[in-house]
Structures are given as C-alpha cells and as structure tokens.
GUKE-423401 format. One record per atom (N, C-alpha, C, O): residue in three letters; atom name; residue number from 1; x, y, z. Coordinates in nm, 3 decimals. Atoms other than C-alpha are relative to their C-alpha. Layout:
  resn  name  resi       c1       c2       c3
   ALA    CA   NUM        X        Y        Z
...
***
This chain:
  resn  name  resi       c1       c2       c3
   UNK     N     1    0.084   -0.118    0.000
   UNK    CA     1    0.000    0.000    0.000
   UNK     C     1    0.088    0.123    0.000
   UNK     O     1    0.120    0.183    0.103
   UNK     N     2   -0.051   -0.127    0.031
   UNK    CA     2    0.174    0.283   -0.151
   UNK     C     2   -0.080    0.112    0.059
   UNK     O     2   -0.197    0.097    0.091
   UNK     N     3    0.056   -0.137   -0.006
   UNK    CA     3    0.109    0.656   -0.072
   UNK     C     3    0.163    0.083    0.015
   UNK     O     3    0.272    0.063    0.067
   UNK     N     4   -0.078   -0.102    0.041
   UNK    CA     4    0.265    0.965   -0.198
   UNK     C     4   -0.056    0.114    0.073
   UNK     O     4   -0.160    0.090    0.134
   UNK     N     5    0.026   -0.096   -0.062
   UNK    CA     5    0.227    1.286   -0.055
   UNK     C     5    0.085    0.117   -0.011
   UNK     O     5    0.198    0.116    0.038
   UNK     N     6   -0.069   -0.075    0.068
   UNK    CA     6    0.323    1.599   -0.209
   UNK     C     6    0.005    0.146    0.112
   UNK     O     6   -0.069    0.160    0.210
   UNK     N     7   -0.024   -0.136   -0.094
   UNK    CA     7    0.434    1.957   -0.037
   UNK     C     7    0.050    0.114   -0.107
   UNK     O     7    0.077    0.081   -0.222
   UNK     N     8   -0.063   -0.101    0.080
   UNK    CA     8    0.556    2.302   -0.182
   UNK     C     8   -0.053    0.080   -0.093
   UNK     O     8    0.009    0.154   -0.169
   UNK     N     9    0.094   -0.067    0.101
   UNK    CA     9    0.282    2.432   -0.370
   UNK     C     9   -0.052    0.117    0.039
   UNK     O     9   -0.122    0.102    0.139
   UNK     N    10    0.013   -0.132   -0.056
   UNK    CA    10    0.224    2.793   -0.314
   UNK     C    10   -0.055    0.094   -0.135
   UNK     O    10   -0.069    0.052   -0.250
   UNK     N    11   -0.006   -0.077    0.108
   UNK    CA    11    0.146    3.113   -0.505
   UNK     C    11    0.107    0.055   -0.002
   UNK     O    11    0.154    0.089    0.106
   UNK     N    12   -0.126   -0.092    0.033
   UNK    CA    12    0.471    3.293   -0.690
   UNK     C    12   -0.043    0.102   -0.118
   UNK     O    12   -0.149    0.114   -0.179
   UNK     N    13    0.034   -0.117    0.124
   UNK    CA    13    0.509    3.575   -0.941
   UNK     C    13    0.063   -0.044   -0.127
   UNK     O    13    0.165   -0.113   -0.131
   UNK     N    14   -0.113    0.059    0.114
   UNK    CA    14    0.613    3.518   -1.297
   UNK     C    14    0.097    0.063    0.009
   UNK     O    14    0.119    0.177    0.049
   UNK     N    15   -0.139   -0.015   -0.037
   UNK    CA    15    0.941    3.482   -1.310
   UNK     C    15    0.092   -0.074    0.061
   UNK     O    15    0.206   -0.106    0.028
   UNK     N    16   -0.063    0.066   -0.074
   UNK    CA    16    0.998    3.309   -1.034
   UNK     C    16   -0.021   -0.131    0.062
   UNK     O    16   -0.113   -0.202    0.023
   UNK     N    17   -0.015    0.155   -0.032
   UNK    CA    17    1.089    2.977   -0.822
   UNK     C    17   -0.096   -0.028    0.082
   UNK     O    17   -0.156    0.038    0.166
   UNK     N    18    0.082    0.074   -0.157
   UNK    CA    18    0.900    2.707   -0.638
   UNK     C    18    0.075   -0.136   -0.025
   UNK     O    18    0.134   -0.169   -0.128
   UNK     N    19   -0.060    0.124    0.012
   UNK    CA    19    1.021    2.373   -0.560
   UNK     C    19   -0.088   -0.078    0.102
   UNK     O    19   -0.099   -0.078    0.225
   UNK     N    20    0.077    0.089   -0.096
   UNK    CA    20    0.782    2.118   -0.496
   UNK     C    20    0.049   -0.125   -0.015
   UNK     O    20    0.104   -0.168   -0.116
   UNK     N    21   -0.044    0.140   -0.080
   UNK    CA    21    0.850    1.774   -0.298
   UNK     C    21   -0.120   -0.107   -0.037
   UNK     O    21   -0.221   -0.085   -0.104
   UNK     N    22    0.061    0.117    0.041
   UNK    CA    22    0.711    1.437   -0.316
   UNK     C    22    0.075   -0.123    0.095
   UNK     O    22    0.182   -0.180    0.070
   UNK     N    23   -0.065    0.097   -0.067
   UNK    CA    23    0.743    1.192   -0.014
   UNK     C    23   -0.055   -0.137   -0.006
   UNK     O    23   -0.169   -0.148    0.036
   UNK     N    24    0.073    0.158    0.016
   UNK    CA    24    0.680    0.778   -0.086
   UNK     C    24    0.031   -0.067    0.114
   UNK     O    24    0.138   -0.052    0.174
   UNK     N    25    0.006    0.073   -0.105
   UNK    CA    25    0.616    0.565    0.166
   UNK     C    25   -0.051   -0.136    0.005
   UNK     O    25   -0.170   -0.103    0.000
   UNK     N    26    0.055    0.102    0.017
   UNK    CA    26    0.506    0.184    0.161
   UNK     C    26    0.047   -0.055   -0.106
   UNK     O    26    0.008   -0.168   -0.133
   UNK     N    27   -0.061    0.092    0.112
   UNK    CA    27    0.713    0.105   -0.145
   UNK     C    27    0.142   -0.002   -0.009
   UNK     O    27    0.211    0.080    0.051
   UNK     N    28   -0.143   -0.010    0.101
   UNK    CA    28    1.043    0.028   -0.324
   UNK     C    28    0.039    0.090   -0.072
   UNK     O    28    0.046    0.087   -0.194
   UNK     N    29   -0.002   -0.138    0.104
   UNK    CA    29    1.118    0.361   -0.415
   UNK     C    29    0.091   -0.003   -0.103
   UNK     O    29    0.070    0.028   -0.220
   UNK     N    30   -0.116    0.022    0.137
   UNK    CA    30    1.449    0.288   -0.594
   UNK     C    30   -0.039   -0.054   -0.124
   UNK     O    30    0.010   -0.011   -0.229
   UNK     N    31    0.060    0.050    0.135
   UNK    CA    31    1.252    0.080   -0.850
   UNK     C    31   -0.093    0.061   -0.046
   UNK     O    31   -0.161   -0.012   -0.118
   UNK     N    32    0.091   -0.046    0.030
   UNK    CA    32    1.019    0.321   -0.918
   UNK     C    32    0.059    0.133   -0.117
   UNK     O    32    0.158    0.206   -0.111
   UNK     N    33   -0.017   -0.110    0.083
   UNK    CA    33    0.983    0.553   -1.220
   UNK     C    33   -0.075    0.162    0.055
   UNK     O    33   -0.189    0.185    0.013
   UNK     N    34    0.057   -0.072   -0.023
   UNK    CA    34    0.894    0.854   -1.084
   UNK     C    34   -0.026    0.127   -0.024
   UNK     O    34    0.067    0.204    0.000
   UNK     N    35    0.029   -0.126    0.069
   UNK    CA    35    0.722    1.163   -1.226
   UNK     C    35   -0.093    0.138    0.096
   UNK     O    35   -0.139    0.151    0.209
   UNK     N    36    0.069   -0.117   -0.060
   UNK    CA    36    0.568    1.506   -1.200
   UNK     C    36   -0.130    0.003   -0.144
   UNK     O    36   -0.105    0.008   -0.264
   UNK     N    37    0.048   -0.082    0.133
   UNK    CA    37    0.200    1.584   -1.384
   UNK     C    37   -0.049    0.085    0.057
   UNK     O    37   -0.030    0.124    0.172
   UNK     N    38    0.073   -0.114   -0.040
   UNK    CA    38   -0.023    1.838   -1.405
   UNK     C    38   -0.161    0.067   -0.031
   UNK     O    38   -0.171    0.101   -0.149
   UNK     N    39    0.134   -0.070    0.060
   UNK    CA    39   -0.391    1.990   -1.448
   UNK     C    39   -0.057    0.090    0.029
   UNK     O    39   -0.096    0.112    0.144
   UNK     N    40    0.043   -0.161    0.002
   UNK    CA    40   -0.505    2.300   -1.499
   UNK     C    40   -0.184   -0.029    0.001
   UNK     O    40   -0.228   -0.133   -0.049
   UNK     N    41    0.101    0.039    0.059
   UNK    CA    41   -0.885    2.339   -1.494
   UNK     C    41   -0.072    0.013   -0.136
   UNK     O    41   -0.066    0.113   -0.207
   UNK     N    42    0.073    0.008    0.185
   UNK    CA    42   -1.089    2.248   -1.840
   UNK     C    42    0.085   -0.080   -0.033
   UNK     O    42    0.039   -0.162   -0.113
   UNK     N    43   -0.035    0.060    0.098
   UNK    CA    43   -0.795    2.085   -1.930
   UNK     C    43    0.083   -0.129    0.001
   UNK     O    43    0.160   -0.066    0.074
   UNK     N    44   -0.055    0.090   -0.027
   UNK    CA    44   -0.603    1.755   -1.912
   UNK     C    44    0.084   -0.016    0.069
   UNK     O    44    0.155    0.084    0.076
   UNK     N    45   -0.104    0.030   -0.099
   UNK    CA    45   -0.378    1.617   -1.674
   UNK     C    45    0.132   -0.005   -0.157
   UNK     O    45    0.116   -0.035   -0.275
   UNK     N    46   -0.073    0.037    0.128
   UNK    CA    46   -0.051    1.621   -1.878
   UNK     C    46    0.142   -0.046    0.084
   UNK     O    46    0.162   -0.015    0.201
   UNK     N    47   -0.118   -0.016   -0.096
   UNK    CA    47    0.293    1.520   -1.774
   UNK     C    47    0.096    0.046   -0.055
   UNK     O    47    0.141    0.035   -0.169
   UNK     N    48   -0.128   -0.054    0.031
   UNK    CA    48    0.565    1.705   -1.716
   UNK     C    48    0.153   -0.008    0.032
   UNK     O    48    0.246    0.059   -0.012
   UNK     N    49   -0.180    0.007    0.031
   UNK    CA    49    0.894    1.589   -1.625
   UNK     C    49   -0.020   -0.174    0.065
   UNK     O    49   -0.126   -0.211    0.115
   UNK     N    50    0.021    0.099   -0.049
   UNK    CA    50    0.974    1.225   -1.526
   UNK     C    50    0.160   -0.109    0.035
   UNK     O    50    0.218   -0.154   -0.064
   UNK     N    51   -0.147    0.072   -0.006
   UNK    CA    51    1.323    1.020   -1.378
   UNK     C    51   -0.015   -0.110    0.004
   UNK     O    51   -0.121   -0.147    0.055
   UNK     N    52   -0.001    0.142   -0.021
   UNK    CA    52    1.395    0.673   -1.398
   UNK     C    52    0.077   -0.052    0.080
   UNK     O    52    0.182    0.013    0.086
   UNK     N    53   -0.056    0.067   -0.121
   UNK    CA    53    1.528    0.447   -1.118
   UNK     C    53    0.157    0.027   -0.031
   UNK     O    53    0.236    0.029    0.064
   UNK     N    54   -0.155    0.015   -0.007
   UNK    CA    54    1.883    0.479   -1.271
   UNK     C    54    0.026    0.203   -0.019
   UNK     O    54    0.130    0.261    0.014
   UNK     N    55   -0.036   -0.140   -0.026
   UNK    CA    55    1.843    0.877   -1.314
   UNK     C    55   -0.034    0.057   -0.110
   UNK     O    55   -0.049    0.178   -0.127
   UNK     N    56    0.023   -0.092    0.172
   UNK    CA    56    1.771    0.939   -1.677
   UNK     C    56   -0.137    0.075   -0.016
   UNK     O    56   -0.240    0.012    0.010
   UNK     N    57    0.110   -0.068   -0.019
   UNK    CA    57    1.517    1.227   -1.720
   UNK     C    57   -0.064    0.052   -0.127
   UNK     O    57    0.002    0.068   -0.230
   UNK     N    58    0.104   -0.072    0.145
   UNK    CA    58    1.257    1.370   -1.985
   UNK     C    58   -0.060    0.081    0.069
   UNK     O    58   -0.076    0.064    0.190
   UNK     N    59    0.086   -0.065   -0.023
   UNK    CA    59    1.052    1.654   -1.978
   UNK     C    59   -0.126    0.056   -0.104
   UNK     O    59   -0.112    0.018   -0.221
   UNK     N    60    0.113   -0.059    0.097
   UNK    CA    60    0.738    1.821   -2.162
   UNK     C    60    0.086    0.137   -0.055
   UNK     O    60    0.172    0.205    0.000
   UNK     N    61   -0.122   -0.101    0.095
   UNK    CA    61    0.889    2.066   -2.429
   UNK     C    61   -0.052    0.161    0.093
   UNK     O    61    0.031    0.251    0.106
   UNK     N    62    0.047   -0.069   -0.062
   UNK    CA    62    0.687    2.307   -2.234
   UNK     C    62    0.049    0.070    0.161
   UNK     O    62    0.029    0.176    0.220
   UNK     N    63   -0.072   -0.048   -0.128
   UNK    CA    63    0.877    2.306   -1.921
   UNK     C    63    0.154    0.012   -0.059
   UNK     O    63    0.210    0.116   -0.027
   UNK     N    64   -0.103    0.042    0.037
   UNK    CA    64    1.211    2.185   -2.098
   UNK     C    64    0.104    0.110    0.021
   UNK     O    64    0.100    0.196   -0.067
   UNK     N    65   -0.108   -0.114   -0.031
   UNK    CA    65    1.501    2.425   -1.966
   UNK     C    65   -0.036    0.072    0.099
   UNK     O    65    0.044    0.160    0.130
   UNK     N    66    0.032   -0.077   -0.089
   UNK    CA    66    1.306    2.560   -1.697
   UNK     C    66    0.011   -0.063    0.142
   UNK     O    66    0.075   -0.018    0.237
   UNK     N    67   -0.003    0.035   -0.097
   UNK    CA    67    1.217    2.307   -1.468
   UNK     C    67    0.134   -0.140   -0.010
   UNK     O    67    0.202   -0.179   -0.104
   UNK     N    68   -0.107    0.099   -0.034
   UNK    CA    68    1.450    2.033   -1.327
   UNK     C    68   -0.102   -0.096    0.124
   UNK     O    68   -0.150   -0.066    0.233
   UNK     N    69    0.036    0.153   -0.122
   UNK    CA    69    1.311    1.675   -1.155
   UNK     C    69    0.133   -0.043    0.027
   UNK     O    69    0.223   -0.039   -0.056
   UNK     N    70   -0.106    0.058   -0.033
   UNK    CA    70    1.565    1.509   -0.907
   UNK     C    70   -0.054   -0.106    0.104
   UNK     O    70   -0.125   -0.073    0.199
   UNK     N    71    0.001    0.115   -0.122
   UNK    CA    71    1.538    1.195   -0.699
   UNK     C    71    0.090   -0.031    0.119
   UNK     O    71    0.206   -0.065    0.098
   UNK     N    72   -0.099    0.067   -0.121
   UNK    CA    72    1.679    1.108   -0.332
   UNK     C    72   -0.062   -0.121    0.020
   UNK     O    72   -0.169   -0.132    0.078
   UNK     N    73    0.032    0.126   -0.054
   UNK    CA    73    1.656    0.757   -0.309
   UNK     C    73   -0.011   -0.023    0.179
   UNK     O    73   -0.107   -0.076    0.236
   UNK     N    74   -0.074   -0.004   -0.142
   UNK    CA    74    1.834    0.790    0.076
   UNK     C    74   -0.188    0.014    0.083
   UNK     O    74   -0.242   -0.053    0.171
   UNK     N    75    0.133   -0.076   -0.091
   UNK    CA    75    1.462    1.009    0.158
   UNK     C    75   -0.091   -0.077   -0.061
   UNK     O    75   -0.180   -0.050    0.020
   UNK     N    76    0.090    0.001    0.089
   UNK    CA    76    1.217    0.843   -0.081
   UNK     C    76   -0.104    0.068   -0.049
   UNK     O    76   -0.227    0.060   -0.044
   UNK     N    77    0.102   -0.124    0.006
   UNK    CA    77    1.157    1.158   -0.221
   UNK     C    77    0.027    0.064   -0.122
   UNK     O    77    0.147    0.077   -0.147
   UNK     N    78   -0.042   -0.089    0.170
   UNK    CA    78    1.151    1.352   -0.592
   UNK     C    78   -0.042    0.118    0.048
   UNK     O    78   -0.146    0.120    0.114
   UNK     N    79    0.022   -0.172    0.065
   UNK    CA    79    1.148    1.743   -0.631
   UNK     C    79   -0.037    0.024   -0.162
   UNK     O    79   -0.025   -0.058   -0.253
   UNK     N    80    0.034   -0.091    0.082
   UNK    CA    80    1.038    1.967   -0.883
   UNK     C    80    0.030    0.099   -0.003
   UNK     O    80   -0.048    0.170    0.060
   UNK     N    81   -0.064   -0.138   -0.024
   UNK    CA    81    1.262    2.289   -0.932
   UNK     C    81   -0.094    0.020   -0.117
   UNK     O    81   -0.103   -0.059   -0.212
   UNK     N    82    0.070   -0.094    0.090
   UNK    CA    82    1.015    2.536   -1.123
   UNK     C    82    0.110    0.141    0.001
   UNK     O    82    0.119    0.215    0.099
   UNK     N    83   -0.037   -0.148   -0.003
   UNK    CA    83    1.227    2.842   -1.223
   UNK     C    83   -0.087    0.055   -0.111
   UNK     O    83   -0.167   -0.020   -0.167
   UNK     N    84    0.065   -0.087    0.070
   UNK    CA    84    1.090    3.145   -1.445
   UNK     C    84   -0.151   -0.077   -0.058
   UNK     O    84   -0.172   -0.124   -0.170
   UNK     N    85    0.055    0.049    0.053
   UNK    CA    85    0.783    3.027   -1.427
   UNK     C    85   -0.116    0.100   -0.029
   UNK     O    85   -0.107    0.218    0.008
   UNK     N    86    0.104   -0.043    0.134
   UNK    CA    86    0.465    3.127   -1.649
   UNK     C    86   -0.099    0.024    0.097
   UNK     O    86   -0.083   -0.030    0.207
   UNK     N    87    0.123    0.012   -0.061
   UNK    CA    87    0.123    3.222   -1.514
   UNK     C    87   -0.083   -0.179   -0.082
   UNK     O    87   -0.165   -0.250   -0.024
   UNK     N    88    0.031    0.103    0.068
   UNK    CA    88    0.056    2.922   -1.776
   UNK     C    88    0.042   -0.134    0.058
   UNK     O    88    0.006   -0.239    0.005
   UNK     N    89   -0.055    0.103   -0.062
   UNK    CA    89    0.222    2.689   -1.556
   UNK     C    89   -0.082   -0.031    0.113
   UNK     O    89   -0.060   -0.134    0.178
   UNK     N    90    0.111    0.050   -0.090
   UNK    CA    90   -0.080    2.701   -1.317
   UNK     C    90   -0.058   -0.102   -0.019
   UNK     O    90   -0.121   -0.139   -0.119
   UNK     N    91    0.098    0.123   -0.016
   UNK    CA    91   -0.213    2.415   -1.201
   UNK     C    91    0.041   -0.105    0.142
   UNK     O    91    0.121   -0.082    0.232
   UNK     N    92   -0.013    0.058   -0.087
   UNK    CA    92   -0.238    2.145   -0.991
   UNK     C    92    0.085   -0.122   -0.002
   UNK     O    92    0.047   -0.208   -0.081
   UNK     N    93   -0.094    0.075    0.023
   UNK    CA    93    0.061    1.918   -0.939
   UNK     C    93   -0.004   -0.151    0.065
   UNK     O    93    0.019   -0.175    0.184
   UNK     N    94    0.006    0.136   -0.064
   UNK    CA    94    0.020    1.536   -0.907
   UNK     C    94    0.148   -0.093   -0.001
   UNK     O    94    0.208   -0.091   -0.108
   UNK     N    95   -0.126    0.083   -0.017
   UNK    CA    95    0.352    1.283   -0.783
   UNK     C    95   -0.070   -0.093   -0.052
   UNK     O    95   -0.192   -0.107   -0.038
   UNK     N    96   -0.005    0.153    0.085
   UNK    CA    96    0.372    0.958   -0.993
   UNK     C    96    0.090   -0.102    0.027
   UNK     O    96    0.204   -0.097   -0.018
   UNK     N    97   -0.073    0.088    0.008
   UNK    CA    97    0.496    0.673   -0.904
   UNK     C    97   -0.036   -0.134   -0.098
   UNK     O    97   -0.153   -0.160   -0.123
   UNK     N    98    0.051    0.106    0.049
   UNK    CA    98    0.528    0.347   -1.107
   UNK     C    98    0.132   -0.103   -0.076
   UNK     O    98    0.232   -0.076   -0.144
   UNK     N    99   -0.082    0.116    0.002
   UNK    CA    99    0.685    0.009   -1.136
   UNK     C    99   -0.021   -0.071   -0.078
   UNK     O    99   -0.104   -0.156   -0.047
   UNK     N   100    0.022    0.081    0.097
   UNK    CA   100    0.712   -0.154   -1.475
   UNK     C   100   -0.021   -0.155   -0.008
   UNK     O   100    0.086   -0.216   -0.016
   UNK     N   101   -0.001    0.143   -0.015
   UNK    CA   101    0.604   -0.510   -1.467
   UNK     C   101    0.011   -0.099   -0.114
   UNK     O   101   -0.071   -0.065   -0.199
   UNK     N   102    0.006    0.064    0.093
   UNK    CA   102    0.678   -0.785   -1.715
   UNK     C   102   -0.155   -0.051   -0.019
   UNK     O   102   -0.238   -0.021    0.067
   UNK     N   103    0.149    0.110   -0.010
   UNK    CA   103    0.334   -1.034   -1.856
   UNK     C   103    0.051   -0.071    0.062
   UNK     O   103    0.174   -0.077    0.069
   UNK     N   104    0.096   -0.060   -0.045
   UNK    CA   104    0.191   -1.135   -1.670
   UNK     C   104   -0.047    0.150    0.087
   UNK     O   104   -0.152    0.211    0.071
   UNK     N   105    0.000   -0.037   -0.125
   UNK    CA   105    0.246   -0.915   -1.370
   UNK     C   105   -0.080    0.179   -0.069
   UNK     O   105   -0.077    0.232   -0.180
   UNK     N   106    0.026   -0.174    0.018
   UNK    CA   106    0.091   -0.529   -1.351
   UNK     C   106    0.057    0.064    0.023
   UNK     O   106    0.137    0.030    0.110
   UNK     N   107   -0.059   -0.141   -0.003
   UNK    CA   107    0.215   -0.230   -1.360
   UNK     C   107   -0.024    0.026    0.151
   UNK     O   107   -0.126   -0.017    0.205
   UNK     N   108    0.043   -0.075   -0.198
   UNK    CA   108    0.216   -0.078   -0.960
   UNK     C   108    0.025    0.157   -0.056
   UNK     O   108    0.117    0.209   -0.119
   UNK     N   109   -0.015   -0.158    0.057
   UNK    CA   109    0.115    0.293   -1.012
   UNK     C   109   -0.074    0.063    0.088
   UNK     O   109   -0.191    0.026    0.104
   UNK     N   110    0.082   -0.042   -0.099
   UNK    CA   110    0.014    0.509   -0.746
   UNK     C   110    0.028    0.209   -0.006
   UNK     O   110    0.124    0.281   -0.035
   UNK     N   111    0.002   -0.169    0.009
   UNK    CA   111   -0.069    0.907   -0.725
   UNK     C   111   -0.028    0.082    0.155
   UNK     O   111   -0.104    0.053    0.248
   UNK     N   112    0.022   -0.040   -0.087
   UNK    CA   112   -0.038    1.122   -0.498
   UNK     C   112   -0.145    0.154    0.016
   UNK     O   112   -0.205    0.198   -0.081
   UNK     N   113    0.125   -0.116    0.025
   UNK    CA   113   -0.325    1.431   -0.388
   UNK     C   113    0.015    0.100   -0.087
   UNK     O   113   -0.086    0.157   -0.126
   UNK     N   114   -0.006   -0.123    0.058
   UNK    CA   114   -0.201    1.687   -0.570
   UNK     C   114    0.060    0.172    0.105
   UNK     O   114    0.044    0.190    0.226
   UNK     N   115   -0.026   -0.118   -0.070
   UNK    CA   115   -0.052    2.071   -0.490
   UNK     C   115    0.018    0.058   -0.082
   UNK     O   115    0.091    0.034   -0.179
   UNK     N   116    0.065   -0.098    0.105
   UNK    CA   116   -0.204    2.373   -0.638
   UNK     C   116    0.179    0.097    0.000
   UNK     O   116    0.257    0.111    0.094
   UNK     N   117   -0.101   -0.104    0.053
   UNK    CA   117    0.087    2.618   -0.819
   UNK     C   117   -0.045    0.082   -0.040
   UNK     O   117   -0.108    0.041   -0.138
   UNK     N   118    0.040   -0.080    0.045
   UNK    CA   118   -0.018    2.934   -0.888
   UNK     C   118    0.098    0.099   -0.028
   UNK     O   118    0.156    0.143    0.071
   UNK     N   119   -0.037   -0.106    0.064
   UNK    CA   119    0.152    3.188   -1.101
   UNK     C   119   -0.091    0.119   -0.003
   UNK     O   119   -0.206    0.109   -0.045
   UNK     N   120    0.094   -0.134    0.034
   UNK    CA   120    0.012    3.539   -1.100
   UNK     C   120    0.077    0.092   -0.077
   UNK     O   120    0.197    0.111   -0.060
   UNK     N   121   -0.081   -0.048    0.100
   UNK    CA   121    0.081    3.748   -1.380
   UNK     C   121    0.070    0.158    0.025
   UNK     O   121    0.144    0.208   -0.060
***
C-alpha cells in the first residue's frame, strides 16, 4: 500500500521559483519511475517531467530548460525545481509513481493528492 504525498505548492510571481517535494512511503522507491504531472482546470492532466530508477530524465517541451526533476533515493523523495515560471504553468501538481512489470504481472502505479501552483501574472 503505496502513498505519496506531495508539499511546496504555493502562489509565486512570474518569473519566479518554487520547488515542490514528493514523499513515498510503503514502497520500493528505488525501483520506481517517478514523475511530476499536471492539471489546470478544463484541461487535461498532462505530464511534465519524469526520472527513472537509474536517473535518466525527460521533460514536456513546455517546461524543458526551466524546470528540473531530481530523486533522493536515501529520503524516498523527488522534487520539482520550477524556475521562471509562467502564469501558464498554473495548475495542480500530481507525484507519480510506477513500477514496470513484465506479462503477466501489472504495472504498480500510485498518485499522490495533488498541490495547487499558482503563477500570478
């Protein structure tokens, strides 16, 4: 029984930083792929940045150069550095975890509540 539980979500001005957290608890965090998404209202959850157990990272072209995901295995915990960020970058930020499984086995994928980001312009 996984659970995630996210922190750091505040209002900032464009321009500037926030850095939101993401603490796991009840799993194997090292084997876990773990991401950042996001949803604004009206419009889809989308995701935006995401590391893999050995460290290798992607992001949405949309954040790409701005923000930075990092993992502490030690804490079982991912960040989210937001710099210069957008009023467009509002929304609400969900932690992702998830553990690729061969067939048969399932996927283990668990979300955490979410934490609102607000940019004001």
């Amino acid at each position: 029984q996984g659970q995630l539980v996210e922190s750091g979500g505040g209002l900032v001005q464009a321009g500037g930083s926030l850095r939101v957290s993401c603490v796991a608890s009840g799993i194997a965090f090292s084997r876990y792929e773990m991401g950042w998404y996001r949803q604004a209202p009206g419009k889809e959850r989308e995701l935006v940045a995401t590391v893999t157990d050995d460290g290798s990272t992607n992001y949405a072209s949309s954040v790409k150069g701005r923000f930075t995901i990092s993992r502490d295995d030690a804490l079982n915990t991912v960040h989210l550095q937001m710099n210069s960020l957008r009023p467009e970058d509002t929304a609400v930020y969900y932690c992702n975890a998830k553990w690729g499984r061969p067939w048969p086995l399932e996927d283990r994928v668990y979300w955490g509540q979410g934490t609102q980001v607000t940019v004001s312009s």
